[in-house]
C-alpha positions as CSV (number, residue, x, y, z in Angstrom):
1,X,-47.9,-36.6,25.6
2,X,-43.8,-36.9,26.1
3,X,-43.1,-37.1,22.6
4,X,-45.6,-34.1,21.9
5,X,-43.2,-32.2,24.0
6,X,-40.0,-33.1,23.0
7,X,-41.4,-32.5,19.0
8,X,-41.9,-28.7,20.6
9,X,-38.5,-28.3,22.0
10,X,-37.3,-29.5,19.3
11,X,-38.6,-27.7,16.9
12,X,-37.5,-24.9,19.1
13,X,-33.9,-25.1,19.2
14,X,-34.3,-25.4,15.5
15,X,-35.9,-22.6,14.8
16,X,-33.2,-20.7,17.6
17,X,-30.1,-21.8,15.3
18,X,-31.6,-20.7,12.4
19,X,-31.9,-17.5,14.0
20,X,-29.3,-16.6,15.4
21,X,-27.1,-17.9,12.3
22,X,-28.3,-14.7,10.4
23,X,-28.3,-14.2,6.4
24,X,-24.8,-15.3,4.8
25,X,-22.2,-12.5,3.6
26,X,-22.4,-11.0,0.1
27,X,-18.9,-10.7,0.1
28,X,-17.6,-13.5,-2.2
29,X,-14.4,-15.8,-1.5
30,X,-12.9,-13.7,-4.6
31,X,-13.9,-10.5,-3.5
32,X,-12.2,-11.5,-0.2
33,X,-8.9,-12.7,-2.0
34,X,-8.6,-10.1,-4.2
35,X,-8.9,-7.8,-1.2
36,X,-6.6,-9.5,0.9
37,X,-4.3,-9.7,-2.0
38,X,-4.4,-5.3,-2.6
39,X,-3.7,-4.9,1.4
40,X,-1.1,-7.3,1.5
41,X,1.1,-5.5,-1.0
42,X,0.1,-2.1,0.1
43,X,1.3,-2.8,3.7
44,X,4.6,-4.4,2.0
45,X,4.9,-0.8,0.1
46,X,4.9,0.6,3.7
47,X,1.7,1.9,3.8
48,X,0.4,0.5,7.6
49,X,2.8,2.4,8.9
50,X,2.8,5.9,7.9
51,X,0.3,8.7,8.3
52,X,0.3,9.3,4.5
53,X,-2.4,9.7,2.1
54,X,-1.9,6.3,0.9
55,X,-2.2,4.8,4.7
56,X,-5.5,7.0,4.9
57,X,-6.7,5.4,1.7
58,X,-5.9,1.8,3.3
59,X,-7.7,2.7,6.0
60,X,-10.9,3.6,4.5
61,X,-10.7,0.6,2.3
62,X,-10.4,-1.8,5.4
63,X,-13.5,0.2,7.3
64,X,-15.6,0.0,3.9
65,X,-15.0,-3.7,3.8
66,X,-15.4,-4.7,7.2
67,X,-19.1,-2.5,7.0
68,X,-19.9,-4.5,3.5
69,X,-19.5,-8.1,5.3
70,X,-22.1,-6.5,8.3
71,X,-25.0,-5.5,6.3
72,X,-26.5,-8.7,4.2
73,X,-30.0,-7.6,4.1
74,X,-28.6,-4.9,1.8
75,X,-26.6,-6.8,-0.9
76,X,-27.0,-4.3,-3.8
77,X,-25.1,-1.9,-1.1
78,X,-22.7,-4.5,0.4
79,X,-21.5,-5.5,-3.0
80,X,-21.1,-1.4,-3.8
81,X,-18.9,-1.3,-1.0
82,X,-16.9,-4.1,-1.7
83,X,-15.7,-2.8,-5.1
84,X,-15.5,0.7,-3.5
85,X,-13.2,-1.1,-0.5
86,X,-11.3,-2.9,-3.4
87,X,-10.9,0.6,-5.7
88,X,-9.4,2.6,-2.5
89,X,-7.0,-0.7,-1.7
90,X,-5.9,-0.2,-5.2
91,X,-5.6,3.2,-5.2
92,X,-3.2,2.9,-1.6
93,X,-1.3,0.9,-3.1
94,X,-1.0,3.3,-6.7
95,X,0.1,6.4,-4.0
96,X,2.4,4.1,-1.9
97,X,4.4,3.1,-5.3
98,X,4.1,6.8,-6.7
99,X,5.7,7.8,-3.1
100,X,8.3,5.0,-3.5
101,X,9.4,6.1,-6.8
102,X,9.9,9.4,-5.7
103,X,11.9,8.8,-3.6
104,X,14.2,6.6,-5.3
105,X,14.2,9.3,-7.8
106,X,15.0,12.0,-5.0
107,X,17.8,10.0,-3.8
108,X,19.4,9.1,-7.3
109,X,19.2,13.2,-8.0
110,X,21.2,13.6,-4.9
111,X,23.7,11.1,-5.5
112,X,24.2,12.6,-9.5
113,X,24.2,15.8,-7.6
114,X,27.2,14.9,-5.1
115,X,28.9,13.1,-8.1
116,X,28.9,15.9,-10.3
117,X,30.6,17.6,-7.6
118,X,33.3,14.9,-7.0
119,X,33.9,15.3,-10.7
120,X,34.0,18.5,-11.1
121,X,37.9,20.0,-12.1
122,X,38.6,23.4,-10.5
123,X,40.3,26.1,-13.0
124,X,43.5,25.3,-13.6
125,X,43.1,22.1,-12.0
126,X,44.8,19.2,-14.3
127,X,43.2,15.6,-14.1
128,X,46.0,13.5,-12.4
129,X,46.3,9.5,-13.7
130,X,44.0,8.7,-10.7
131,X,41.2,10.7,-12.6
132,X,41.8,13.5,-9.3
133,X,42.0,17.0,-9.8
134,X,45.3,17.9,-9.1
135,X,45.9,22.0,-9.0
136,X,48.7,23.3,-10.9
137,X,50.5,26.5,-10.7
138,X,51.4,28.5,-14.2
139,X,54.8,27.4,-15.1
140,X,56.9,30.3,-16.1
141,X,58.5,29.9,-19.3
142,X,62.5,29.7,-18.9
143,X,62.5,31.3,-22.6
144,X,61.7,34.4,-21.4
């Protein structure tokens, strides 16, 4: 009769850790690197830290991602979500590097800009040998 009892418990706790241990993730070890990967350089573009369209993107990516690992009864959907989680990372990282540019190119237009100005030789202005602008007055010709 003991061992009849002990086979029940058992079989019990068995059946307790297989339950509790739920279905396994749809979200593949790629899926998860390439992910990983996308965030990682969007966050070094400066992304996590801004309130920019690009660190909204990031964000729903993240949220989308997390949800797809959460729902395995629903892999069709998970796996939808992943690439859709994947796509916005992408696309956060696309605006971060469009914002980047921009401003590089902002900045290099303002420098040209204050060059230009630097350079520029007033009228009547002769260029000394240091490449200045050095004004001259109208010499009046002795001749006359």
């Amino acid at each position: 009769m003991r061992s009849g009892k002990l086979w029940v418990v058992a079989v019990g706790l068995v059946g307790m850790g297989c339950a509790t241990a739920g279905p396994p993730s749809v979200v593949t070890a790629q899926d998860r690197r390439r992910f990983d990967d996308v965030v990682a350089a969007a966050e070094a573009s400066g992304v996590g830290d801004s309130s920019t369209d690009a660190a909204r993107k990031l964000a729903d990516a993240k949220s989308d991602f997390e949800y797809a690992q959460h729902i395995p009864l629903y892999p069709e959907r998970a796996k939808a979500l992943v690439a859709q989680a994947i796509s916005e990372g992408e696309a956060s990282l696309e605006l971060a590097r469009a914002q980047q540019r921009a401003v590089i190119e902002a900045e290099a237009a303002a420098r040209r800009e204050m060059l230009q100005k630097d350079d520029a030789v007033p009228a009547g202005a002769q260029p000394s040998a240091a490449g200045e602008a050095v004004a001259t007055a109208p010499v009046a010709d002795p001749a006359q």
